[in-house]
N, CA, C and O atoms as a GROMACS GRO file, in nm:
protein
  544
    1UNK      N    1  11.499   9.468   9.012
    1UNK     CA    2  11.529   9.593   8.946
    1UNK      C    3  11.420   9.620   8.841
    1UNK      O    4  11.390   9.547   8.747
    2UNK      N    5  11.363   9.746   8.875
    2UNK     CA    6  11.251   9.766   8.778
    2UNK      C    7  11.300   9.749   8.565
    2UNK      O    8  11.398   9.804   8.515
    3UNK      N    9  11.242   9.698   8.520
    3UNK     CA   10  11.220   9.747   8.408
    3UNK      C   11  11.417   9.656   8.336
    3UNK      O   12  11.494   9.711   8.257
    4UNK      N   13  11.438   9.526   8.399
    4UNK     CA   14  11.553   9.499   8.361
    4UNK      C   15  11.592   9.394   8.251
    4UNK      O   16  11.680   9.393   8.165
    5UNK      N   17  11.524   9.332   8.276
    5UNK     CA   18  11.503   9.246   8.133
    5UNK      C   19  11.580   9.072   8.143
    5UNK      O   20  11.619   9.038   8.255
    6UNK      N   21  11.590   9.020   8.083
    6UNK     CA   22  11.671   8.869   8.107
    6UNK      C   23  11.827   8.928   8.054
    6UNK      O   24  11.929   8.925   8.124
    7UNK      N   25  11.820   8.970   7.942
    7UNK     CA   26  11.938   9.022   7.823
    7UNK      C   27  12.008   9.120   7.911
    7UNK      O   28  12.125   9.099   7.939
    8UNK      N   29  11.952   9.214   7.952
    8UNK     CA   30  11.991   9.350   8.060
    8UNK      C   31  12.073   9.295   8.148
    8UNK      O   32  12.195   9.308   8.156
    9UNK      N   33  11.996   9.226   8.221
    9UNK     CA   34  12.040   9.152   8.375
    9UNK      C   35  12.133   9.071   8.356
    9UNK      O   36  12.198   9.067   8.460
   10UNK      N   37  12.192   8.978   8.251
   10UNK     CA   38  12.304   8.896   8.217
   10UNK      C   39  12.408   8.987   8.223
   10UNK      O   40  12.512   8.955   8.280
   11UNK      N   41  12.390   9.121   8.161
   11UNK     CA   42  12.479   9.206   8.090
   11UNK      C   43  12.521   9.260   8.244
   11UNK      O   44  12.629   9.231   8.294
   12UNK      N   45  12.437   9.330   8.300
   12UNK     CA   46  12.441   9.397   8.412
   12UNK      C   47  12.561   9.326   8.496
   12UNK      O   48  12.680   9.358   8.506
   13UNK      N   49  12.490   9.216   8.553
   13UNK     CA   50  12.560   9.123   8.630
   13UNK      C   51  12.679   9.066   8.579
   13UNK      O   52  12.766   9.027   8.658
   14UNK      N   53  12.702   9.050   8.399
   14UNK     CA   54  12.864   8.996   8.398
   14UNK      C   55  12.963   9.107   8.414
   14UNK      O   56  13.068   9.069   8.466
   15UNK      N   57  12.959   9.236   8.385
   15UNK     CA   58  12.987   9.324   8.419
   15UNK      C   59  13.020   9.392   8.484
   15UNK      O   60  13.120   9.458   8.457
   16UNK      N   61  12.946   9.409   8.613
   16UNK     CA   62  12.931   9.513   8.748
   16UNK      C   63  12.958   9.397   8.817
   16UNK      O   64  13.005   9.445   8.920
   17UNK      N   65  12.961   9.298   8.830
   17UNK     CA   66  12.959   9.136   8.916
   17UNK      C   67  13.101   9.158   8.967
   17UNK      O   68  13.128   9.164   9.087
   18UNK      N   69  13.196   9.170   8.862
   18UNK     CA   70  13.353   9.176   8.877
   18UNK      C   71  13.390   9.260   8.930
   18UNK      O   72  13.492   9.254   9.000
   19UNK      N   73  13.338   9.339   8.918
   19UNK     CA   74  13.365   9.515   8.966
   19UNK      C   75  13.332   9.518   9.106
   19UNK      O   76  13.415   9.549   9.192
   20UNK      N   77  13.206   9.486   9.133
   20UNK     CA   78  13.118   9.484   9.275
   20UNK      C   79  13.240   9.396   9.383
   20UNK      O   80  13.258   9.407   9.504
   21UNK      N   81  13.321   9.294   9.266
   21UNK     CA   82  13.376   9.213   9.398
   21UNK      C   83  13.485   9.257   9.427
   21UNK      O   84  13.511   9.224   9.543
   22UNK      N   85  13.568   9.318   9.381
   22UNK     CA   86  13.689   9.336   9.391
   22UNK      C   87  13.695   9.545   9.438
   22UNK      O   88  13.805   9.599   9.451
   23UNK      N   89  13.606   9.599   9.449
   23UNK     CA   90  13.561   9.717   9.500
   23UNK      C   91  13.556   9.722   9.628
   23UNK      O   92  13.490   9.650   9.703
   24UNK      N   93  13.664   9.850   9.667
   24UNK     CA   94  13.662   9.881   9.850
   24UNK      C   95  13.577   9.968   9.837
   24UNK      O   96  13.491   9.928   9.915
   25UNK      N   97  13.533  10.074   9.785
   25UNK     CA   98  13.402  10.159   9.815
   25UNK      C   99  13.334  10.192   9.666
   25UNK      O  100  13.348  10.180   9.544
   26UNK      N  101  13.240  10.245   9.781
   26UNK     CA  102  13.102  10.275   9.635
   26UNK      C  103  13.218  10.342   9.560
   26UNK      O  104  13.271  10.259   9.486
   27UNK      N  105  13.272  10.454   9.552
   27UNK     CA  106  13.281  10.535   9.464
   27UNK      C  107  13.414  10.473   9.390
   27UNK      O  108  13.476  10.530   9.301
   28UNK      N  109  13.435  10.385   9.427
   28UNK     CA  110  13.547  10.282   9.309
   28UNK      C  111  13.488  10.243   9.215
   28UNK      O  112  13.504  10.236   9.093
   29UNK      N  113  13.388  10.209   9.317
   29UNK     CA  114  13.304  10.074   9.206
   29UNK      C  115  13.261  10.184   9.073
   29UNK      O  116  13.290  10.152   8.958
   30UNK      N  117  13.189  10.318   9.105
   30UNK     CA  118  13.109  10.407   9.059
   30UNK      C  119  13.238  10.462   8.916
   30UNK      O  120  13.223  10.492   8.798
   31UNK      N  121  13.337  10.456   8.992
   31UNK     CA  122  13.486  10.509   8.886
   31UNK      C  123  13.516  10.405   8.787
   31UNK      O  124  13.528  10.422   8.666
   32UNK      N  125  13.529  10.272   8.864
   32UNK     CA  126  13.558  10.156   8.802
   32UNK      C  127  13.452  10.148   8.623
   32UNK      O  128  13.497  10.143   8.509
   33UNK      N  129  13.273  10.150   8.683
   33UNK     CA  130  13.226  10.094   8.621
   33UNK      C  131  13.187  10.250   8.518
   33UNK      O  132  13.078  10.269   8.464
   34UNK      N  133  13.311  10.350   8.511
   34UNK     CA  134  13.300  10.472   8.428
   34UNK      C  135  13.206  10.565   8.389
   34UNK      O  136  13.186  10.624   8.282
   35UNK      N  137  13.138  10.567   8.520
   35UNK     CA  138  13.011  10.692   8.498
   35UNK      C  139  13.001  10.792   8.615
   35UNK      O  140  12.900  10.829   8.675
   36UNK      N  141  13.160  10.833   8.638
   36UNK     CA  142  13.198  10.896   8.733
   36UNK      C  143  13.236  11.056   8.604
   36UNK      O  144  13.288  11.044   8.493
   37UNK      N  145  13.216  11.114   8.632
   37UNK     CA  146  13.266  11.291   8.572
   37UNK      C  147  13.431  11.273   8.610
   37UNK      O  148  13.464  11.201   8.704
   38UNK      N  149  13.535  11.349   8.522
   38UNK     CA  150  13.625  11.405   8.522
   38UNK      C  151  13.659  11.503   8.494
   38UNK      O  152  13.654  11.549   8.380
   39UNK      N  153  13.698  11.555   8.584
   39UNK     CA  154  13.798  11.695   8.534
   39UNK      C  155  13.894  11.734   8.482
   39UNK      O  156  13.994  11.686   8.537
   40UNK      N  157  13.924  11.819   8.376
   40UNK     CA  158  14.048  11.820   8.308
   40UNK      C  159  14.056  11.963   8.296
   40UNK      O  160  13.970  12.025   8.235
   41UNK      N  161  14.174  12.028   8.358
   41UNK     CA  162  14.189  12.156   8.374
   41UNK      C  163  14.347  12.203   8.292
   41UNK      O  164  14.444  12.130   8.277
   42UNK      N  165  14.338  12.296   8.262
   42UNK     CA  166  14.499  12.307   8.190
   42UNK      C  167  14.472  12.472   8.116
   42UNK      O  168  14.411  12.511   8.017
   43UNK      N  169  14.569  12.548   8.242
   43UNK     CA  170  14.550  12.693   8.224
   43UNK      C  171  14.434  12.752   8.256
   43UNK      O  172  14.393  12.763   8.371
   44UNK      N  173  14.372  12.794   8.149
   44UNK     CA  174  14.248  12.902   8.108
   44UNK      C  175  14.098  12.777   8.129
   44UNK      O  176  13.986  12.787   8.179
   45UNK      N  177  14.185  12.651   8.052
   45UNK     CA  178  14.075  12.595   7.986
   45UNK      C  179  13.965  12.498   8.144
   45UNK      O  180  13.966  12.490   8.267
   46UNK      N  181  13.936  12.480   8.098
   46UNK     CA  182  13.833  12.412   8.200
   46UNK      C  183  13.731  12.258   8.136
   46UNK      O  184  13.616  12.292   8.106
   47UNK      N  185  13.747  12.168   8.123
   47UNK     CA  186  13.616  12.060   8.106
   47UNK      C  187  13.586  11.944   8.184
   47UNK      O  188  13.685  11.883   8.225
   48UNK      N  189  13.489  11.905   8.210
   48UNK     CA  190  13.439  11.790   8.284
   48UNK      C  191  13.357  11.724   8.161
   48UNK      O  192  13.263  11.759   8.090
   49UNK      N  193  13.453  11.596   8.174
   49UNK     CA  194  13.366  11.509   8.082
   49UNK      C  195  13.361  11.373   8.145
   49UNK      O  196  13.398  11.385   8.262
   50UNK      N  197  13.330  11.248   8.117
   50UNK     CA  198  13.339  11.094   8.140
   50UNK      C  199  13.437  11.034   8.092
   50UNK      O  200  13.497  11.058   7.987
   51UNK      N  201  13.457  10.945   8.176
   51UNK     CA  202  13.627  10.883   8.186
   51UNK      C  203  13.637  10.777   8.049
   51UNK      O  204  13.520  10.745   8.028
   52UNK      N  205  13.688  10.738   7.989
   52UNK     CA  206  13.649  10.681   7.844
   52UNK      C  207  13.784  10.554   7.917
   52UNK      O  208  13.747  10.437   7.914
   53UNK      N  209  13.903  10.578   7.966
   53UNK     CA  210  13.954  10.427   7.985
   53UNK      C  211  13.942  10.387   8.081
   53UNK      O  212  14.022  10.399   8.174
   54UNK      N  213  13.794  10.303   8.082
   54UNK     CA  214  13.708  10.224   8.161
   54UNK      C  215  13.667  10.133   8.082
   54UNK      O  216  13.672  10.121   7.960
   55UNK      N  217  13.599  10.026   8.218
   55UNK     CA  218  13.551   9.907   8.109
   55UNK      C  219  13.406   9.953   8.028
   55UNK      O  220  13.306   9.980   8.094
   56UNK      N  221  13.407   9.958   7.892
   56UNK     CA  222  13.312  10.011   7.833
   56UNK      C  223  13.177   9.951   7.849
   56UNK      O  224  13.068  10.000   7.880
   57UNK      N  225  13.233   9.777   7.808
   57UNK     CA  226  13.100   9.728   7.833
   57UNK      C  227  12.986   9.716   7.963
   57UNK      O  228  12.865   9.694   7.961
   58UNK      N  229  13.082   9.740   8.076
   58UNK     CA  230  13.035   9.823   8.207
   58UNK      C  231  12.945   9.892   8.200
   58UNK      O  232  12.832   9.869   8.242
   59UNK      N  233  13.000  10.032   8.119
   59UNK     CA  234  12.943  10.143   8.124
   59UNK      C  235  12.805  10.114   8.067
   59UNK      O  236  12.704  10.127   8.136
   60UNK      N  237  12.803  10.076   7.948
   60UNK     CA  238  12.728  10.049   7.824
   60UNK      C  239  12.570   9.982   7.877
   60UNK      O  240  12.454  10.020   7.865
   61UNK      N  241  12.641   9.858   7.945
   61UNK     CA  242  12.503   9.778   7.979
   61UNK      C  243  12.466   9.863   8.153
   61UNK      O  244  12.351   9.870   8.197
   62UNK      N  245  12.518   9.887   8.185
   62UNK     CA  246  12.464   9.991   8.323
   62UNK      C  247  12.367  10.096   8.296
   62UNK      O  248  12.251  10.098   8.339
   63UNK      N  249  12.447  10.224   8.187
   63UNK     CA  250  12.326  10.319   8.131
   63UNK      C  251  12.248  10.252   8.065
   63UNK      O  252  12.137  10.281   8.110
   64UNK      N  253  12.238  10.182   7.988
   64UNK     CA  254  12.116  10.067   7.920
   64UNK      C  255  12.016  10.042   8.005
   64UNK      O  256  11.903  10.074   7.968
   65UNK      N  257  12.031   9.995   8.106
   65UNK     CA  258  11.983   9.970   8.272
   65UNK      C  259  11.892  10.072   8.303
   65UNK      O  260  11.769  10.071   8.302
   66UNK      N  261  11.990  10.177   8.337
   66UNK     CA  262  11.928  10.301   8.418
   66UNK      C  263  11.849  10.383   8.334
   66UNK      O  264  11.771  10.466   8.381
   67UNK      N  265  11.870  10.357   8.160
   67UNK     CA  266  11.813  10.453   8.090
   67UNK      C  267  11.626  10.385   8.091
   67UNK      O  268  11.523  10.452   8.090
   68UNK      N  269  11.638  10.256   8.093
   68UNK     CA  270  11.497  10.215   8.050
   68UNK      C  271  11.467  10.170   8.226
   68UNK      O  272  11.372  10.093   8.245
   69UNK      N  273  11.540  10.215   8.341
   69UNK     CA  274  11.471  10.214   8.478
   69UNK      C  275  11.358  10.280   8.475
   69UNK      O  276  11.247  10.229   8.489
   70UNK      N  277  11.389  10.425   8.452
   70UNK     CA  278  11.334  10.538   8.432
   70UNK      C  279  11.191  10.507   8.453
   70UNK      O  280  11.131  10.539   8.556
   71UNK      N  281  11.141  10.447   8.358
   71UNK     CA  282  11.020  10.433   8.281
   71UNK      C  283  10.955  10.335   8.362
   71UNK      O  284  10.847  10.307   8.308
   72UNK      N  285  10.980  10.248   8.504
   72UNK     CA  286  10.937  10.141   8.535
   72UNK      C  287  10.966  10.212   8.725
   72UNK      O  288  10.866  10.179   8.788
   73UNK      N  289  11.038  10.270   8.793
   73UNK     CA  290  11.019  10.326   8.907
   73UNK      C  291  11.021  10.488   8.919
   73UNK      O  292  11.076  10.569   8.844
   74UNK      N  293  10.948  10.511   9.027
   74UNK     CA  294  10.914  10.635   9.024
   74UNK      C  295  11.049  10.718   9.084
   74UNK      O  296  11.077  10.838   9.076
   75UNK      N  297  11.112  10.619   9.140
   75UNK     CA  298  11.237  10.677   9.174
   75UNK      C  299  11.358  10.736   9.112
   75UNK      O  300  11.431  10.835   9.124
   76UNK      N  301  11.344  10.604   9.022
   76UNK     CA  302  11.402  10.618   8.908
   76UNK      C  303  11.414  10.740   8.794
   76UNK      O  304  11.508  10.783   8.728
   77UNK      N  305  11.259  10.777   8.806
   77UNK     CA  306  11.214  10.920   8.693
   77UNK      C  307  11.259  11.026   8.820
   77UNK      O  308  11.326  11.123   8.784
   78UNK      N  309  11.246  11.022   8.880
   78UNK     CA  310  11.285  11.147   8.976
   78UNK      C  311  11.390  11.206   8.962
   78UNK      O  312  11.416  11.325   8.951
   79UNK      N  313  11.477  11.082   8.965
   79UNK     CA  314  11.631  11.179   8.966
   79UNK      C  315  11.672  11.187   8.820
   79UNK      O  316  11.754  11.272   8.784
   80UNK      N  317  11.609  11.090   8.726
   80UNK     CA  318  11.630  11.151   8.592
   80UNK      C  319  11.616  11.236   8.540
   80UNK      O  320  11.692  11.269   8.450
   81UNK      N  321  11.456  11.341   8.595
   81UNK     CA  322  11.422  11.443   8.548
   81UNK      C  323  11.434  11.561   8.637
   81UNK      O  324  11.393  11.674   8.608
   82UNK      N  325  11.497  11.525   8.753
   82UNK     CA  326  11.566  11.633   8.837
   82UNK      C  327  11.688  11.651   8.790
   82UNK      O  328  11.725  11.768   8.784
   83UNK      N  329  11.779  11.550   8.744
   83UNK     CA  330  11.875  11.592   8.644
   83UNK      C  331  11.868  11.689   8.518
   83UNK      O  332  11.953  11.768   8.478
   84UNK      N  333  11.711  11.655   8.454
   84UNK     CA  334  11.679  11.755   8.336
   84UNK      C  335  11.688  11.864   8.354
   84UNK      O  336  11.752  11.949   8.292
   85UNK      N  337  11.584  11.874   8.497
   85UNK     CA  338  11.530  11.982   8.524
   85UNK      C  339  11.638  12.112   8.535
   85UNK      O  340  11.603  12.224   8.498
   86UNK      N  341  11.790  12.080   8.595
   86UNK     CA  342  11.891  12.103   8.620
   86UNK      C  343  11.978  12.125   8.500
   86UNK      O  344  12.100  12.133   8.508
   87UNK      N  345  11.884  12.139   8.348
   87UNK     CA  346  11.953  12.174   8.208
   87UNK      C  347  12.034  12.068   8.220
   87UNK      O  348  12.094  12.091   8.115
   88UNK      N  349  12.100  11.944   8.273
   88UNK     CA  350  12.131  11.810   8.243
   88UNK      C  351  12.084  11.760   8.121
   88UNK      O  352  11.971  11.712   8.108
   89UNK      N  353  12.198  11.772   7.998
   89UNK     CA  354  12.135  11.639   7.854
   89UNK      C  355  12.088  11.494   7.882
   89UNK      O  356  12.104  11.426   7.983
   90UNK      N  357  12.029  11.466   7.771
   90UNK     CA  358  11.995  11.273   7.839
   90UNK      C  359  12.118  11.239   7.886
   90UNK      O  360  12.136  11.249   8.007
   91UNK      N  361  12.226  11.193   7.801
   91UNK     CA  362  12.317  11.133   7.803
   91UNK      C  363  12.415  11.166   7.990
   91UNK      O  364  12.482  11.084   8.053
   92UNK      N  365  12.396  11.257   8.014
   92UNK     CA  366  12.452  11.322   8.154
   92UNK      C  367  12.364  11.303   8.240
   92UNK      O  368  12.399  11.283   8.356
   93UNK      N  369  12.233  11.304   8.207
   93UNK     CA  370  12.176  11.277   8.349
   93UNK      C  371  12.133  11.082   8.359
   93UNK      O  372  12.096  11.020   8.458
   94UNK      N  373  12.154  11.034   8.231
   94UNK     CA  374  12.155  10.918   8.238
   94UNK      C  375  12.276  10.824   8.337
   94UNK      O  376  12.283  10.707   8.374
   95UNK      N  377  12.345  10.927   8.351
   95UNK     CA  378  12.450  10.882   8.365
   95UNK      C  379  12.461  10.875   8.559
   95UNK      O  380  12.497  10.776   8.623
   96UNK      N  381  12.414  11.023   8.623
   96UNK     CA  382  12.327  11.050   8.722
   96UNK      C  383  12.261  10.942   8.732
   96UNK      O  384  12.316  10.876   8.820
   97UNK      N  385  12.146  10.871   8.677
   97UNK     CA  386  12.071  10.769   8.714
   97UNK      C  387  12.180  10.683   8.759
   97UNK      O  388  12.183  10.668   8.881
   98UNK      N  389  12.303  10.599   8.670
   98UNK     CA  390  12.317  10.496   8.674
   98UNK      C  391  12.403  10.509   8.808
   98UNK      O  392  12.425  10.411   8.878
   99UNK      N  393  12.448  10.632   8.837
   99UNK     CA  394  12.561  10.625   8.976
   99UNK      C  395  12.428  10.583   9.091
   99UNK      O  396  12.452  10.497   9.177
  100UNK      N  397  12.337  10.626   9.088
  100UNK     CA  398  12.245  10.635   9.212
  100UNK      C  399  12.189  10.450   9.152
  100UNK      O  400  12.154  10.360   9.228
  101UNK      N  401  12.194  10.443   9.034
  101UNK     CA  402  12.175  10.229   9.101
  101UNK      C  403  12.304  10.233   9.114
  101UNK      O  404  12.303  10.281   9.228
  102UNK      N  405  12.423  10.220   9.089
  102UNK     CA  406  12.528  10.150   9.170
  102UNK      C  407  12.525  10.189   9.268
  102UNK      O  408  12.579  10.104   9.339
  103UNK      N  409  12.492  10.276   9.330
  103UNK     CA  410  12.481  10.339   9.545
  103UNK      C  411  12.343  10.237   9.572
  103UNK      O  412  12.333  10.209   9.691
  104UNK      N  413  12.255  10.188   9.502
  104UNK     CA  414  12.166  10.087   9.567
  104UNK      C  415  12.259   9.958   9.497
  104UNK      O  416  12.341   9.926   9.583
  105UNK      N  417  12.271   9.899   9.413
  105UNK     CA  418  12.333   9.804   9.367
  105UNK      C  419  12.444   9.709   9.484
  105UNK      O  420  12.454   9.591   9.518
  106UNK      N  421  12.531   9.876   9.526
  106UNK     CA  422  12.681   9.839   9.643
  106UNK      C  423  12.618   9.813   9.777
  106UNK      O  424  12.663   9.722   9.846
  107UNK      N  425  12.526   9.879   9.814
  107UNK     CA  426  12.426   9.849   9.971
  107UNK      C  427  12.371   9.690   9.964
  107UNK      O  428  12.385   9.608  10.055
  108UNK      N  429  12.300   9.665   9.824
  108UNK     CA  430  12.265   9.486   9.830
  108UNK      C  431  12.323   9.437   9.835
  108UNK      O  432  12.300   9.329   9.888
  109UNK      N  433  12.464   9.469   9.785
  109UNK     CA  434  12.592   9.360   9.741
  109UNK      C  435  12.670   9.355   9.906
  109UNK      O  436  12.708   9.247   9.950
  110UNK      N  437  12.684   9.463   9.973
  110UNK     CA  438  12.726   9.440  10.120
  110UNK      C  439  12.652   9.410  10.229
  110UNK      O  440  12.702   9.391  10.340
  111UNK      N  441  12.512   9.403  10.198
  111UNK     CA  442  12.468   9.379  10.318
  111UNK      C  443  12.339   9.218  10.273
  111UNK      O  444  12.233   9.187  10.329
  112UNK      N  445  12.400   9.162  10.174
  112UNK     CA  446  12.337   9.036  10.091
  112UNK      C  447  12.247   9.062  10.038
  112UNK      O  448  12.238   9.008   9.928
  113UNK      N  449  12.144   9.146  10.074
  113UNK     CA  450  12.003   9.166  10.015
  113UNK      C  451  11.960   9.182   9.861
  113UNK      O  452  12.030   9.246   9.783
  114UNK      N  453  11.852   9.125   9.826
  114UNK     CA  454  11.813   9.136   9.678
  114UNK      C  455  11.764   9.270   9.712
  114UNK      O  456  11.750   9.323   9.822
  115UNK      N  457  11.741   9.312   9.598
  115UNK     CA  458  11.648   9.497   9.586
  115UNK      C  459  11.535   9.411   9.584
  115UNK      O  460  11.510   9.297   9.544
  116UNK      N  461  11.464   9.523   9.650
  116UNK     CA  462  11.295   9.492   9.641
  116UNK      C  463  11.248   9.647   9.707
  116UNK      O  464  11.304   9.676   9.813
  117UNK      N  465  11.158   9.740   9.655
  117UNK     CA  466  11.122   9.863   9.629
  117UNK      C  467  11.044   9.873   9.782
  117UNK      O  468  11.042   9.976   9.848
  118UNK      N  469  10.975   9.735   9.827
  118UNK     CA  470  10.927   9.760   9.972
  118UNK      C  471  10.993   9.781  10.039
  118UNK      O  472  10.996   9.884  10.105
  119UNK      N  473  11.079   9.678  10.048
  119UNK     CA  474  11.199   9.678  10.182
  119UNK      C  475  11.300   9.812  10.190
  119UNK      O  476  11.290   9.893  10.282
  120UNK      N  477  11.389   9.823  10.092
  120UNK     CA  478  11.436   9.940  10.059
  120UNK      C  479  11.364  10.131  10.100
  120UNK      O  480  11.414  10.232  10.147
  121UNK      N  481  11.212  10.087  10.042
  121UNK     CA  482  11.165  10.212  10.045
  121UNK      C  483  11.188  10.305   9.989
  121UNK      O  484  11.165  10.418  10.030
  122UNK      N  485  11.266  10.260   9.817
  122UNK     CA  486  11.294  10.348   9.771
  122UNK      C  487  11.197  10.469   9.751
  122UNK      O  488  11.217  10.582   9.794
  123UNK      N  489  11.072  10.423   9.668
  123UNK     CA  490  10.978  10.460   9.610
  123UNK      C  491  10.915  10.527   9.702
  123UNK      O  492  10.823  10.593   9.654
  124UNK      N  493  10.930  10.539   9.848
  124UNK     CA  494  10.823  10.659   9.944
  124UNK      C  495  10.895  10.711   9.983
  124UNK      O  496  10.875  10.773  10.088
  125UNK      N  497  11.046  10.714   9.902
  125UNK     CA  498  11.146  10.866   9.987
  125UNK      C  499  11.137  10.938   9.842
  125UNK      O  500  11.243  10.993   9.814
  126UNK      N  501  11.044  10.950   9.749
  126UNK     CA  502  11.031  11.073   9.661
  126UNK      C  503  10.992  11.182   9.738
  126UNK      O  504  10.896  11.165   9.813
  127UNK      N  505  11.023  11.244   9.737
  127UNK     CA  506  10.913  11.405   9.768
  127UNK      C  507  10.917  11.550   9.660
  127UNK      O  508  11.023  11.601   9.622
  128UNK      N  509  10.830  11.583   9.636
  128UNK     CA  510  10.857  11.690   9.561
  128UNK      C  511  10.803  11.792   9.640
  128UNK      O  512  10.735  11.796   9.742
  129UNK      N  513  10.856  11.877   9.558
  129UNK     CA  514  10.863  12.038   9.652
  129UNK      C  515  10.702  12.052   9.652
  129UNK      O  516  10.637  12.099   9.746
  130UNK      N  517  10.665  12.019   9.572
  130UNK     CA  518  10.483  12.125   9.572
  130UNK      C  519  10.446  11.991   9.687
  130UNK      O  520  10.375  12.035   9.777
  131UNK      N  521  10.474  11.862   9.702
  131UNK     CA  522  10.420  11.793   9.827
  131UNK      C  523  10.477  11.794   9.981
  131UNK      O  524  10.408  11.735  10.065
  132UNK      N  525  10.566  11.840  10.012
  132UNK     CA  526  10.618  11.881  10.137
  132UNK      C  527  10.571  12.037  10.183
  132UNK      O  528  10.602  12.144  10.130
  133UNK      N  529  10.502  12.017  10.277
  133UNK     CA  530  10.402  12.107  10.359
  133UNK      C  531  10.550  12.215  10.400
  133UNK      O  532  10.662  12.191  10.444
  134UNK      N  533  10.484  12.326  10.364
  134UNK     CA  534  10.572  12.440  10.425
  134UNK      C  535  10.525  12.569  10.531
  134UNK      O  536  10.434  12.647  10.506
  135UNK      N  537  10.584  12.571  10.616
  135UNK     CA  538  10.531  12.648  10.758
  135UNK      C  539  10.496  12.786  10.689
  135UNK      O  540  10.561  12.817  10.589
  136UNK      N  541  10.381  12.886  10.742
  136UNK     CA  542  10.342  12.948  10.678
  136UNK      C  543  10.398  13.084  10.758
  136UNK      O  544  10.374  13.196  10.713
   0.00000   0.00000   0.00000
């Protein structure tokens, strides 16, 4: 994992470790480890915010994770700043980052594999719009 640290990776792993095992799908795990959006509707009113009774320290050392990924894969900055780009605050699109490592995180964890950026391929499924050739 790009950019994770010894301290990170303890945190990461005591954390998401428990979660990862006892999780029937990604998007448990993604609810579980509280960086899933909620909706709260009542009448008129309308808000989507983040689920707060979750395990915090989950949450905590995951965006920690995903916030300083950023800065170490290119994949990583992509969807962070496609989140921006999308008027997304840090804190919300950080949050965006960290669901898209738990969707790589849950694929290693079921199919045994360590991450590694070759094998995966994360890093050559970027594309940006000005580099994808368009028929004229």
């Amino acid at each position: 994992m790009p950019r994770i640290g010894k301290v990170s990776l303890g945190q990461v792993i005591g954390e998401i470790g428990p979660i990862l095992e006892r999780a029937q799908s990604c998007e448990q795990l993604i609810a579980e480890a509280g960086v899933v959006p909620v909706t709260r509707a009542s009448g008129k009113a309308r808000t989507v915010s983040f689920r707060f009774a979750t395990n915090r320290r989950a949450r905590v050392a995951l965006t920690t994770f995903a916030d300083s990924s950023q800065h170490g894969s290119d994949w990583a900055a992509k969807i962070y700043n496609d989140a921006r780009a999308r008027e997304k605050r840090h804190p919300h699109a950080t949050h965006i980052l960290a669901r898209a490592w738990l969707r790589v995180m849950w694929a290693c964890w079921r199919t045994g594999t360590c991450y590694d950026p070759a094998i995966h391929q994360a890093n050559s499924k970027i594309n940006t719009a000005a580099d994808t050739p368009r028929a004229a």
